[in-house]
C-alpha positions, 0 to 999 in steps of 0.5 A, spaced: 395 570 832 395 563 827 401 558 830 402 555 836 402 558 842 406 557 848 404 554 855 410 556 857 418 557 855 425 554 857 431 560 855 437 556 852 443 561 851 446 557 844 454 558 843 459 555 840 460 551 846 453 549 847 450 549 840 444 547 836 445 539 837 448 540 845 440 543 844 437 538 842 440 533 846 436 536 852 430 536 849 428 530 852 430 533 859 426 539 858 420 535 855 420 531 861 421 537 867 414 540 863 416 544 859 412 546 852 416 551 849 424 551 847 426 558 847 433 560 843 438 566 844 439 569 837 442 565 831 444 568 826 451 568 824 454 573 831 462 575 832 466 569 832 466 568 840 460 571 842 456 568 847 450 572 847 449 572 838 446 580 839 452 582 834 450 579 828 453 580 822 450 576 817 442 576 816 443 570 811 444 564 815 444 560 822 452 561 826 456 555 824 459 556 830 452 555 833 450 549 828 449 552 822 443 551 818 442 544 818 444 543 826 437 548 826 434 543 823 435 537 827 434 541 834 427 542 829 427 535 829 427 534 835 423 538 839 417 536 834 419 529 835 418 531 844 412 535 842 415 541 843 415 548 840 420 554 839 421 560 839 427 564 837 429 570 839 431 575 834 435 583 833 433 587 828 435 594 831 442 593 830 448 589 828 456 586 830 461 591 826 467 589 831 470 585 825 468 590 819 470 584 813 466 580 817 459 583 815 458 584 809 454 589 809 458 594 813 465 592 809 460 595 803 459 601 806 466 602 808 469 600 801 463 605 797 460 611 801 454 613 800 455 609 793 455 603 796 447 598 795 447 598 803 448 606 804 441 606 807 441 600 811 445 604 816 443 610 821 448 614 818 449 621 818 453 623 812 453 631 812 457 631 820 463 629 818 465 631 810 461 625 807 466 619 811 463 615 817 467 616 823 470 609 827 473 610 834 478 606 834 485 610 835 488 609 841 493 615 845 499 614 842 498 613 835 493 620 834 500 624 834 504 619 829 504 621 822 501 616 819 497 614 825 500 607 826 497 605 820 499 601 815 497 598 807 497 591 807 495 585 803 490 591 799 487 593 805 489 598 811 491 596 818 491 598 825 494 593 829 489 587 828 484 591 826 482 591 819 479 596 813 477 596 806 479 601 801 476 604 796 477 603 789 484 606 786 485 610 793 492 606 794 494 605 786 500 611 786 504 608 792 501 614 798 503 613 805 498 610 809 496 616 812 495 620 805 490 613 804 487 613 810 484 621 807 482 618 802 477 612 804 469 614 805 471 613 814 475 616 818 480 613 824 479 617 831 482 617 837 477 612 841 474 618 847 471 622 840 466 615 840 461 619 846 461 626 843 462 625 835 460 619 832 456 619 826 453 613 826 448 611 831 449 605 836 447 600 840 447 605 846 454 606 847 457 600 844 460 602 837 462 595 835 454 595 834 452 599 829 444 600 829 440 599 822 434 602 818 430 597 818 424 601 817 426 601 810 422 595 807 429 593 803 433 592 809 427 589 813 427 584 807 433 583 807 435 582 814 429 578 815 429 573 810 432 567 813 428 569 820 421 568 815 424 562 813 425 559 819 417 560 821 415 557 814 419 551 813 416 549 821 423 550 824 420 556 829 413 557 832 414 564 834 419 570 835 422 575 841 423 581 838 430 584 841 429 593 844 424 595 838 424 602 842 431 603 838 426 602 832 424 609 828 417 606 829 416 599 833 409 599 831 410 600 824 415 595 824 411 589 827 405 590 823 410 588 818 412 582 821 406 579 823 403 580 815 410 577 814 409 572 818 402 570 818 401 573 824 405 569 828 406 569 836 410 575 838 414 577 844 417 584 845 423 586 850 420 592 852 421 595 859 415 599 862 415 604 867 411 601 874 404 603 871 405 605 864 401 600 860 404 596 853 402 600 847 395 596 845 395 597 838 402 594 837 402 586 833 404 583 839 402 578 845 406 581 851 413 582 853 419 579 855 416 579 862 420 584 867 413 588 869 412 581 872 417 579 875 418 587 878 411 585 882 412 578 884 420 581 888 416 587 890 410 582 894 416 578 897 419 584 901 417 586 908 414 594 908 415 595 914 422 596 913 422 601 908 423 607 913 430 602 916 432 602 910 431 609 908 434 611 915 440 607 912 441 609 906 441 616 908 446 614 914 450 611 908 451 618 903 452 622 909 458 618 911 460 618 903 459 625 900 462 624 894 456 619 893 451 624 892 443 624 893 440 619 897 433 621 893 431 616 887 428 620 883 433 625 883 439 620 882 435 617 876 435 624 873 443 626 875 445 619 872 441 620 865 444 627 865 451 625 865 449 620 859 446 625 855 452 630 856 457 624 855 456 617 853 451 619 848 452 626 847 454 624 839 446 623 839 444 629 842 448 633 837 446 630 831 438 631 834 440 639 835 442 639 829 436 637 826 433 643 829 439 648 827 435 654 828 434 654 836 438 657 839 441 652 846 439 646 843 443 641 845 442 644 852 435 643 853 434 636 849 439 633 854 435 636 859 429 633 856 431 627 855 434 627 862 426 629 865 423 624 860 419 619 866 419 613 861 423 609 856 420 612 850 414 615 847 410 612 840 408 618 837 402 621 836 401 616 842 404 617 849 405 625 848 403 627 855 410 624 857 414 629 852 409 634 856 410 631 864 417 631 861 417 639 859 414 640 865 419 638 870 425 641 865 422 647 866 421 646 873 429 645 874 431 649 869 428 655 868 433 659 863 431 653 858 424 655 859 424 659 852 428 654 849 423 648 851 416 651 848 420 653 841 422 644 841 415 642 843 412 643 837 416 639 832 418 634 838 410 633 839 410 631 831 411 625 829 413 626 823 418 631 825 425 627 824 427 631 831 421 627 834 423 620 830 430 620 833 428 624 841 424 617 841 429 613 839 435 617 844 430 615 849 430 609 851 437 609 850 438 615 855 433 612 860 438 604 860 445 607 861 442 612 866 438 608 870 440 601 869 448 601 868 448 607 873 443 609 878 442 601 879 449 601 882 449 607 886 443 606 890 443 600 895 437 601 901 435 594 898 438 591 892 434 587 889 430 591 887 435 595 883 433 590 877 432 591 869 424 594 869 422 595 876 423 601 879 427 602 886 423 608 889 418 603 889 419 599 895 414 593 897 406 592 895 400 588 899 398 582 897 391 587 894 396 590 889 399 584 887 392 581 886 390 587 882 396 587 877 395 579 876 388 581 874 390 586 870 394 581 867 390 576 865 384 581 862 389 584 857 396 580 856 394 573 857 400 571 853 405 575 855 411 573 858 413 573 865 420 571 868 425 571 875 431 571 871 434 572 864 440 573 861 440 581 862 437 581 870 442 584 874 441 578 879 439 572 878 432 570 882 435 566 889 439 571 890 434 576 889 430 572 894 435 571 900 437 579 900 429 580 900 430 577 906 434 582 909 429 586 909 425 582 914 431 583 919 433 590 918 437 591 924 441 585 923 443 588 917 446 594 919 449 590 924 452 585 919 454 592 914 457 596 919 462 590 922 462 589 914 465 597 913 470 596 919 473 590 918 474 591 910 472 599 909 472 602 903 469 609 904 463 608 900 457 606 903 452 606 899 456 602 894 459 598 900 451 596 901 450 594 894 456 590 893 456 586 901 448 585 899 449 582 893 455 578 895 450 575 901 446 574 897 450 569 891 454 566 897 457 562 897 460 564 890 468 563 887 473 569 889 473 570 882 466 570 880 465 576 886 472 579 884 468 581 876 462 582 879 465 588 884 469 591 878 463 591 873 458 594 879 464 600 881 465 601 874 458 602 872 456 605 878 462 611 875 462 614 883 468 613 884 472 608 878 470 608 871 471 603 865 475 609 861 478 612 867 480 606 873 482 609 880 487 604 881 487 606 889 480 604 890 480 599 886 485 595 890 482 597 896 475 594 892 479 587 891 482 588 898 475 588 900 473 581 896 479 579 897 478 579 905 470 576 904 475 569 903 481 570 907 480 574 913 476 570 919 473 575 922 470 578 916 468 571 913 465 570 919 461 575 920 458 574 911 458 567 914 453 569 919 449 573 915 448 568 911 446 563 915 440 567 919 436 569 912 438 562 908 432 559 910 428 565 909 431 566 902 430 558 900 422 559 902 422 566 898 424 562 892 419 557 892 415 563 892 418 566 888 417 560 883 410 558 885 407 565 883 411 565 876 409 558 874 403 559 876 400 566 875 397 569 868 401 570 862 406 564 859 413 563 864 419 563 862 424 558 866 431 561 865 437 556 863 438 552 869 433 556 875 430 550 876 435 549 881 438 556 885 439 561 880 445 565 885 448 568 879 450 576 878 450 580 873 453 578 865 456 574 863 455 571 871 448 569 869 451 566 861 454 560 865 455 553 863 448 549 865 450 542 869 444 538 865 446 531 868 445 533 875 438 536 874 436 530 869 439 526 876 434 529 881 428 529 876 429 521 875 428 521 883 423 525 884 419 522 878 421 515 883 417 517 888 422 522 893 419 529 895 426 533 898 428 536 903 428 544 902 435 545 902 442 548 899 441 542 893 435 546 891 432 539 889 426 542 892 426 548 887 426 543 881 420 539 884 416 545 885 418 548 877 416 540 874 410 540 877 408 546 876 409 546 868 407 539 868 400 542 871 400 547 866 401 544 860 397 537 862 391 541 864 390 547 861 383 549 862 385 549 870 388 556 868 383 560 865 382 565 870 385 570 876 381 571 882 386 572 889 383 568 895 382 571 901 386 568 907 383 569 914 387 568 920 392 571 924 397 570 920 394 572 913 398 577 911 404 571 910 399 567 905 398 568 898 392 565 894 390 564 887 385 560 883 386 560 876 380 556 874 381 550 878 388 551 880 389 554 886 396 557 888 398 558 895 405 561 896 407 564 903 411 571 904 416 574 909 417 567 912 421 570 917 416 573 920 411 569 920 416 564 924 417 570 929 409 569 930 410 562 931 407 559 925 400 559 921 396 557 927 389 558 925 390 561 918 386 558 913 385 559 905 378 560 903 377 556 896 371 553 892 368 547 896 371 541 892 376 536 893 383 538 891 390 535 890 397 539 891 401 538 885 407 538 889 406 533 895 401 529 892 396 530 899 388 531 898 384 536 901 377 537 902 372 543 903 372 550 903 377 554 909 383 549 909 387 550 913 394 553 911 398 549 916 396 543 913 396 545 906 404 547 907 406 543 912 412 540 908 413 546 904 412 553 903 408 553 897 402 549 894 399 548 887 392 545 889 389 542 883 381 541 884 378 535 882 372 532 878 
């Protein structure tokens, strides 16, 4: 790996609103918060308004609404001047159609068929529909009209705002728009046909987003040139690659980017199933970092309140039938499933057409892809999974058994086109089936329900935790790790007070069953979900909580959905919100919830924090979680950043104040500057990971680290420990030496130091020892 390497990253999110030169003008924050590396959200030019740059639409150029070129420039400057590093994040799987003249390589394509240059850029099976390129955009009551609504108009064809190209010499002899619209290389369809006969793959199910070959050394060229650029000229250090499991060969397509790139440090957001390893053998320095920030949510949690939880759960379904199984694993299933059979059906027909001669195709892939344990394989690697996959199909559906054996031979071989593309309809399966569904179904403890971590499993011991870290740093020492991102489905302080719950069980089936009475909805599980996370914002905007109820109940699909709203529960869900604000007695009862795991949340927080910042791989501080991150799922989490008010903060706790731990957050940003500052000032303090033994009484509340002189002391279910009356006799064993904390600025001498002392003032402790 050649360039600069980070020590740690700071997530921007560039827009229109918050472009390049707004970037630039927090660098000198980020330089003094600690922070070593600036890392950007995508910047090539993305649909006009979008906010998060995934749906690019011209790889030759930074967005202008952005900064453009020359505002990437000067953020370039700036960071150089600060010392900083960059790193920017990039989307090779897919690109923005929504505004087809908008993306010149779509437009062609349109315009020319398989005649046009850019016909193989694009996933496209042409054979489906008669040589046209199907785009579903016709609502209900133009499918029947003559001319479908359309219209010619300034050379192009029209649908309401949507424009489309014509193809040369289609509309010359005055034909009605509808005899025009036969003519073109695609073919206007009623909006539902998108799930089941699209002929163009997508990024998952959104068909605004079209995904592009880039396995073919043209296309990566191409769409790659500005971004090799920028790694040339300086004005990026290193690259985050966008959902590479969409890609024909991920691994192919990063060898070819690090000769490309000269081997610059590259990251991968890639979800890995709990104990599936990251492919070794791929050019890459690590993930995106949700492996780790499903371990450090998961040490928070109390385990013995894993069988309330159960026992809740269970109660919950039982009152709400219609919800269906309470088993994890069998939601999963169930859930990709009904992805396979509806959003993205058009995937699995266009892989059973590649297998023409077998018999009940479509039925056994689905299954396949239903029974598939992670998000995809690299073939020849990662067969057992198809196998472990087989086997469960069988198990669960025998009258496919014959259908399975005859696919397993060419899904089992890599150079297959069946074998390509059932790895690429994975991953998308497993995403909409868990992530944007079963996530929003199962509510026994939601913060668990987070992108890259799986809810079946429940809490791990402080030895488990030592054993991952240890792990981590023995073979991903440079990958990433994160609380929150721009996808997580809650930031990291509401995660950390609905972790707190789980120490008080029993209060929280007393608050909810208040909750259910005074504001019922008839869907328990649902209600959970929705209650927990409200608890675990508060306090937040009605109509941040009125956004998030509706997108988590349409995505949940249990008893509303996106493309068919049941207006009766939906108003009686906004009723429920609605009466978390107005009704005194339900207020009340949220009110009091809260205040009783508030504190706890506050300390699992800075736990939180501690063990990201100061664990092994490179720590990701996303955009305004230096303070409480009490977001929820996007666009909650895409919300503008008060810089001046952490710049404040900063200033006094740079003048000598040590805050208290409060709802200001300020101690949050104490714990996160000192910790970078730690990391970037003296690296050779985090060399290593060894957990410490912790005696006493209390042990299990502690978590303790050495990373190579840097020792790490977090505390874990605090309100446990505060029910036992504190630490008492419990002392961290450390090598015998004299250390400093970070965060406080107090000494410590010796080799057993006692827990009571080292965090006296907060929850945590990052002891640097000296000489």
């Amino acid at each position: 790996m050649s360039g600069r390497i980070p020590r740690s990253t700071y997530r921007l999110q560039i827009r229109r609103e918050f472009d390049l030169d707004a970037a630039a003008g927090v660098v000198d924050y980020l330089k003094a918060l600690g922070v070593d590396t600036v890392y950007l959200s995508p910047l090539l030019a993305s649909e006009p308004g979008s906010n998060h740059g995934y749906d690019v639409i011209d790889h030759s150029r930074v967005d202008p609404d952005r900064g453009g070129s020359e505002g990437l420039e000067r953020f370039a400057t700036a960071a150089r001047e600060a010392g900083l590093g960059v790193l920017a994040d990039i989307v090779p799987n897919h690109v923005g159609i929504a505004t087809p003249r908008l993306n010149p390589w779509w437009w062609d394509v349109l315009t020319h068929g398989r005649g046009s240059r850019h016909a193989e850029a694009f996933d496209i099976d042409w054979d489906a529909a008669s040589g046209r390129i199907r785009i579903p955009v016709l609502g209900d009551d133009d499918v029947e009209k003559p001319d479908l609504g359309l219209r010619i108009e300034d050379g192009e064809l029209r649908y309401y705002d949507n424009a489309f190209p014509l193809a040369p010499g289609t509309a010359d002899d005055g034909a009605s728009p509808g005899v025009v619209h036969a003519r073109q290389h695609y073919e206007l369809v009623h909006w539902r046909r998108g799930d089941s006969e699209l002929n163009y793959r997508r990024f998952f199910a959104v068909s605004t987003l079209a995904a592009v070959r880039v396995e073919d050394p043209r296309v990566f060229d191409e769409s790659h040139t500005e971004i090799l650029r920028w790694l040339r000229e300086g004005l990026v250090d290193g690259l985050r690659i966008d959902h590479p499991d969409g890609l024909t060969d991920p691994g192919g397509y990063l060898a070819r980017l690090a000769d490309a790139s000269d081997g610059a440090y590259v990251l991968v957001e890639k979800i890995l199933e709990p104990g599936e390893p990251l492919p070794a053998h791929w050019a890459t320095a690590g993930t995106t970092g949700y492996d780790a920030l499903g371990d450090i949510d998961r040490v928070l949690v109390d385990p013995a309140a894993r069988t309330a939880l159960d026992d809740l759960e269970a109660e919950l379904r039982a009152d709400s039938p219609q919800t269906g199984t309470a088993e994890w694993h069998r939601m999963i299933h169930d859930g990709k499933r009904a992805v396979a059979d509806g959003l993205l059906q058009a995937e699995v027909r266009r892989l059973a057409r590649l297998v023409p001669d077998i018999e009940g195709a479509e039925d056994a892939l689905a299954e396949l892809l239903a029974c598939f344990p992670v998000y995809r394989s690299y073939l020849p690697a990662g067969l057992d999974h198809l196998h472990e996959a087989a086997a469960a199909a069988k198990r669960g559906r025998r009258d496919l058994a014959r259908t399975i054996d005859r696919l397993l031979p060419l899904l089992a071989d890599p150079d297959h086109p069946a074998a390509i593309r059932f790895q690429q309809t994975s991953g998308a399966v497993m995403a909409k089936g868990v992530e944007d569904t079963a996530f929003y179904r199962y509510g026994r403890l939601a913060s668990l329900n987070e992108v890259g971590g799986d809810p079946a499993e429940f809490a791990i011991d402080v030895a488990e935790f030592h054993r991952r870290q240890a792990a981590r740093q023995a073979s991903w020492p440079l990958s990433m790790t994160t609380l929150s991102t721009h996808d997580t489905k809650r930031g990291e302080d509401t995660r950390a007070r609905i972790d707190a719950l789980a120490e008080v069980p029993e209060l929280w089936r007393s608050t909810l069953r208040t909750l259910r009475t005074l504001a019922p909805l008839g869907d328990g599980p649902f209600e959970s979900l929705l209650w927990a996370s409200l608890i675990g914002a508060w306090p937040l905007s009605r109509e941040r909580a009125h956004a998030y109820a509706e997108k988590a109940a349409r995505e949940a699909g249990t008893r509303t959905t996106w493309t068919a709203p049941d207006e009766a529960f939906e108003r009686s869900m906004h009723a429920l919100v609605d009466a978390a604000f107005d009704d005194e007695s339900v207020h009340r009862t949220l009110e009091e919830c809260v205040g009783f795991v508030q504190a706890a949340g506050w300390s699992n927080s800075l736990s939180a924090k501690l063990l990201q910042l100061a664990a092994p791989g490179v720590p990701d501080v996303y955009q305004g979680s230096e303070l409480w991150n009490r977001s929820l799922v996007d666009p909650d989490n895409r919300l503008p950043v008060d810089y001046a008010e952490r710049r404040a903060i900063l200033e006094r706790i740079d003048g000598g104040e040590l805050p208290d731990l409060d709802e200001t957050a300020a101690a949050k940003l104490l714990v996160t500057t000192r910790v970078l500052r730690a990391r970037r000032d003296r690296p050779e303090l985090f060399t290593r990971y060894a957990g410490l033994d912790v005696t006493g009484g209390a042990a299990e509340h502690a978590i303790a680290f050495d990373r190579g002189g840097a020792v790490a002391v977090a505390t874990r279910l605090p309100l446990g420990l505060e029910r036992r009356g504190g630490w008492a006799d419990a002392r961290v064993m450390v090598r015998p030496g004299h250390y400093v904390d970070a965060i406080t600025g107090v000494s410590f001498s010796g080799d057993a130091l006692a827990l009571a002392d080292v965090l006296g003032r907060y929850p945590v402790a990052l002891l640097l020892r000296e000489g």
